[in-house]
C-alpha positions in Angstrom: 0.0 0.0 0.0 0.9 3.5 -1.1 2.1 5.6 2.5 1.5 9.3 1.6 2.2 12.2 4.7 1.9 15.3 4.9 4.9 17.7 4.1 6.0 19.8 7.6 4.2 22.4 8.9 1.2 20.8 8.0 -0.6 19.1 10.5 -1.7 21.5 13.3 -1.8 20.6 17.4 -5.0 21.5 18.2 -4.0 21.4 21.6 -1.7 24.7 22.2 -1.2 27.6 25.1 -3.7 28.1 27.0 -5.0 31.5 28.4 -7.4 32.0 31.0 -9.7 34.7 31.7 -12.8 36.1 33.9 -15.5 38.4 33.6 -18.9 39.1 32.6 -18.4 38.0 29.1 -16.0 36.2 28.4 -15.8 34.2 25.1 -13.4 31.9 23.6 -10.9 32.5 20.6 -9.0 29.6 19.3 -5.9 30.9 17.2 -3.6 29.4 14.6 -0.1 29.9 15.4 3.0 29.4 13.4 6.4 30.7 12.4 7.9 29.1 9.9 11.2 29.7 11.0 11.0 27.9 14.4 10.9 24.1 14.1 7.5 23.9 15.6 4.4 23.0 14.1 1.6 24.9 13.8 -0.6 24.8 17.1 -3.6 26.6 18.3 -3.6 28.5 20.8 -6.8 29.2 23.4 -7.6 32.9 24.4 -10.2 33.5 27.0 -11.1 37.8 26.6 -13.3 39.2 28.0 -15.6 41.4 25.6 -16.7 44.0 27.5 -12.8 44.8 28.0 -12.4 45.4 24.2 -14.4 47.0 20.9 -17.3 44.3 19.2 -15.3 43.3 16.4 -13.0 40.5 16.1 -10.3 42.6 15.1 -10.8 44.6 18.3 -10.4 41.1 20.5 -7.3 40.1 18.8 -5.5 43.5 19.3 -6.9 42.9 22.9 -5.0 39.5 23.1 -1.9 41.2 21.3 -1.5 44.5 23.9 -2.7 42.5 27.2 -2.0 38.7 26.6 0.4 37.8 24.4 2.5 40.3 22.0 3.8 37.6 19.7 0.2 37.2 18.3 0.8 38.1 14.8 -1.4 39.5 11.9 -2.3 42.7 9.6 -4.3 45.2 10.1 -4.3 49.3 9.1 -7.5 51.3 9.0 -10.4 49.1 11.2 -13.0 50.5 8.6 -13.7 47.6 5.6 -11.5 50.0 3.7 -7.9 48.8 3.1 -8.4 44.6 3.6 -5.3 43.6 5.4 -7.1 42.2 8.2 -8.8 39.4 5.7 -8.7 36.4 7.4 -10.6 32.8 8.0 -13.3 33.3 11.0 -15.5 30.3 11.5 -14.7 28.7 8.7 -15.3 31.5 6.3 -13.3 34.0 4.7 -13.9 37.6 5.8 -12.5 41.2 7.8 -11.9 41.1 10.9 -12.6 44.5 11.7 -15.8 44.5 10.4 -17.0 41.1 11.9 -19.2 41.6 14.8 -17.5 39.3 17.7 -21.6 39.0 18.8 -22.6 37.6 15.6 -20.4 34.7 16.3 -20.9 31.5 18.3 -19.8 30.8 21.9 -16.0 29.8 20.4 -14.4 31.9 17.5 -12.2 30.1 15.5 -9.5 32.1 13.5 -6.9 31.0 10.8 -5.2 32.8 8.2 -6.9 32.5 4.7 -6.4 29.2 3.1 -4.3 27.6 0.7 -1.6 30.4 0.9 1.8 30.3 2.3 1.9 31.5 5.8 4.1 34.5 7.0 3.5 33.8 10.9 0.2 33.2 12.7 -2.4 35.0 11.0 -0.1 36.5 8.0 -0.7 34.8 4.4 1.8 35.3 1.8 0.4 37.2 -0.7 3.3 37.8 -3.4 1.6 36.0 -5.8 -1.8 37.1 -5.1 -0.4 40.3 -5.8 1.9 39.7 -8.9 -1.7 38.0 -10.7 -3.1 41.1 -10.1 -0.4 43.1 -11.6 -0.2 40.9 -14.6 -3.9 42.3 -15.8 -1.7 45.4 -16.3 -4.8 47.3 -14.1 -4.2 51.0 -15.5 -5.3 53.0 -18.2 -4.4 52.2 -21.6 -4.4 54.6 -24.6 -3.4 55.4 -27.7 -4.8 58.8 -28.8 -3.4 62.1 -26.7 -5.8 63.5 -23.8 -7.6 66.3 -24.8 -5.4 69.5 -24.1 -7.7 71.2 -21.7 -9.9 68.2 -19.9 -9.3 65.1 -18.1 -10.5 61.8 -20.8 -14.5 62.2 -20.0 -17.4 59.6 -19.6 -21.0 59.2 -19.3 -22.5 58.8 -15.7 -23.8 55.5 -17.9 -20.1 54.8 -18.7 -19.1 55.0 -15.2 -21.3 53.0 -13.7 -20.4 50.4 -15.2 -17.1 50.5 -13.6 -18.0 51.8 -10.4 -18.9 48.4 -8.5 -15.5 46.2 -9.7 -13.6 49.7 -9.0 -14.6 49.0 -5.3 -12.8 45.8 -5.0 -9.9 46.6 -1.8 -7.6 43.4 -2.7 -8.2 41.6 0.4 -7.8 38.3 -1.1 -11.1 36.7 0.4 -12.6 35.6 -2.8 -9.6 34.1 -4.4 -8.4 32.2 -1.3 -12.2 30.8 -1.1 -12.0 30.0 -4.6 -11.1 26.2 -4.6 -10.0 26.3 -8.3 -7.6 29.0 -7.2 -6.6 26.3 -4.1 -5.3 23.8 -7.1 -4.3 25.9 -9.8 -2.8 29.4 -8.1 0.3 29.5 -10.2 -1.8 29.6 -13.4 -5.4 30.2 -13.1 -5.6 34.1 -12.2 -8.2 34.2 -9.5 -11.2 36.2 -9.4 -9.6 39.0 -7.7 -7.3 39.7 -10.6 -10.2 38.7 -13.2 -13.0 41.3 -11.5 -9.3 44.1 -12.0 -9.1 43.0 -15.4 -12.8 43.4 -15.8 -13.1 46.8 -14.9 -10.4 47.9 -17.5 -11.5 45.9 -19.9 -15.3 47.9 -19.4 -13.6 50.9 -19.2 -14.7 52.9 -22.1 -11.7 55.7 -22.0 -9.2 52.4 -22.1 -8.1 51.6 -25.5 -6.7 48.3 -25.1 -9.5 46.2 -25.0 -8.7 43.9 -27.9 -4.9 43.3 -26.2 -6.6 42.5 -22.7 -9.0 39.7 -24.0 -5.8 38.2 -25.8 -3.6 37.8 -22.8 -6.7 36.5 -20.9 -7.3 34.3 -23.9 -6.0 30.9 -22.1 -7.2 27.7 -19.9 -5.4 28.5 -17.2 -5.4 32.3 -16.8 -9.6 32.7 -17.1 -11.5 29.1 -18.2 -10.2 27.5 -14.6 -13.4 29.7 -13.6 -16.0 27.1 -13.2 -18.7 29.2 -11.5 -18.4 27.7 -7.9 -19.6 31.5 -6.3 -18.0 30.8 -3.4 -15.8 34.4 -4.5 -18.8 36.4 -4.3 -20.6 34.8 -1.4 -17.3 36.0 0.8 -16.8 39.4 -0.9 -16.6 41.9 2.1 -17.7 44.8 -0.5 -20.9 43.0 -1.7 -19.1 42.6 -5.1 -19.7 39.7 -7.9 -16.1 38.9 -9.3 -18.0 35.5 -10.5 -20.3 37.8 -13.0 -17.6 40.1 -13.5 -15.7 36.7 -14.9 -18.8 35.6 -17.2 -18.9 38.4 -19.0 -15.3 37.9 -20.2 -16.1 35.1 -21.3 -19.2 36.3 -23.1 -16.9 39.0 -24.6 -14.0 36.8 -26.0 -17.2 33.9 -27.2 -18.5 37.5 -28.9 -15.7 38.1 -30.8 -15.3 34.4 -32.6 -18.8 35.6 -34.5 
């Protein structure tokens, strides 16, 4: 019989520090931990906080366990508003902010991890270099070809805009790809839907010029037709966004194009 294991790091001890706590509410948070650079594997670690000590969100408890509990509790985080993403991470299983997670809309235990399938930093940090060279590769800026006009920006219709107003709001958090199990077996090739919905908006762009060019590099099996329509990407969005739609209708556009 065929013996297959795990590579290291892998398997986690679910049975790591624990941390104590009393008070009037105090609720549980189970925590992955790991640093790649030590030789232990990844544990998890128990926090007992007590809530009316800290803000409502997640986020807010895990700054809590970082200033009062333990400092070497690692993860990213900037402006606590849904705004700038870095504090994407897995809560209970599902992909999501942790500064705009409600810690009472939770169950008795919270469990976090980092998002999945990605390389991970330490504790709660996913490597996201090539999360963020995919979405580099859609080449997400304006492309032209004829000069601005001398005395106005390049105009549009409130029509025109619209249409890129919705994948414009996409904050790179990584949610949607990392819930994206295509993305899980095929990340060095397939693009993801976070880079997709970027190329998207460009490509719907009607000042951009380089439409043609964009549906040829996208052109491929790997880079767009790993999409197979799961939805887990926009069921996770934090911004209410559709990547999965946003992916369909590149595909309608380059099937448009054969006729």
């Amino acid at each position: 019989m065929v013996q297959l294991s795990l590579p290291a790091g892998s398997k986690v001890n679910p049975h790591g520090r624990v941390h104590k706590a009393t008070g009037a509410a105090v609720r549980t948070f189970r925590v992955y931990r790991f640093d790649p650079d030590s030789n232990e594997s990844p544990r998890i670690d128990t926090f007992e906080v007590d809530t009316k000590a800290c803000g409502p969100m997640v986020l807010d408890a895990l700054i809590h366990i970082k200033g009062r509990i333990d400092s070497s509790v690692t993860f990213r985080r900037s402006c606590r508003e849904g705004i700038c993403g870095s504090c994407a991470m897995n809560i209970n299983g599902l992909n999501r902010l942790a500064c705009t997670t409600a810690i009472g809309d939770l169950g008795a235990e919270i469990r976090i991890y980092p998002l999945p399938h990605m390389p991970v930093v330490k504790d709660l940090v996913p490597d996201l270099t090539t999360f963020y060279a995919q979405y580099a590769s859609v080449e997400p800026w304006l492309k032209t070809r004829t000069p601005a006009p001398p005395d106005q920006e390049r105009l549009q219709t409130k029509e025109d805009q619209v249409r890129i107003d919705r994948p414009a709001a996409c904050i790179l958090c990584a949610c949607c790809s990392t819930a994206c199990p295509s993305y899980w077996w095929n990340s060095e090739r397939y693009l993801g839907p976070a880079a997709l919905l970027a190329a998207y908006r460009w490509i719907v762009d009607s000042r951009d010029e380089a439409t043609g060019e964009r549906l040829d590099q996208l052109n491929d099996p790997f880079k767009l037709y790993r999409c197979h329509t799961i939805m887990n990407c926009t069921d996770v969005c934090p911004k209410d966004l559709n990547p999965a739609g946003a992916i369909a209708e590149i595909k309608k556009k380059l099937l448009e194009r054969q006729h």
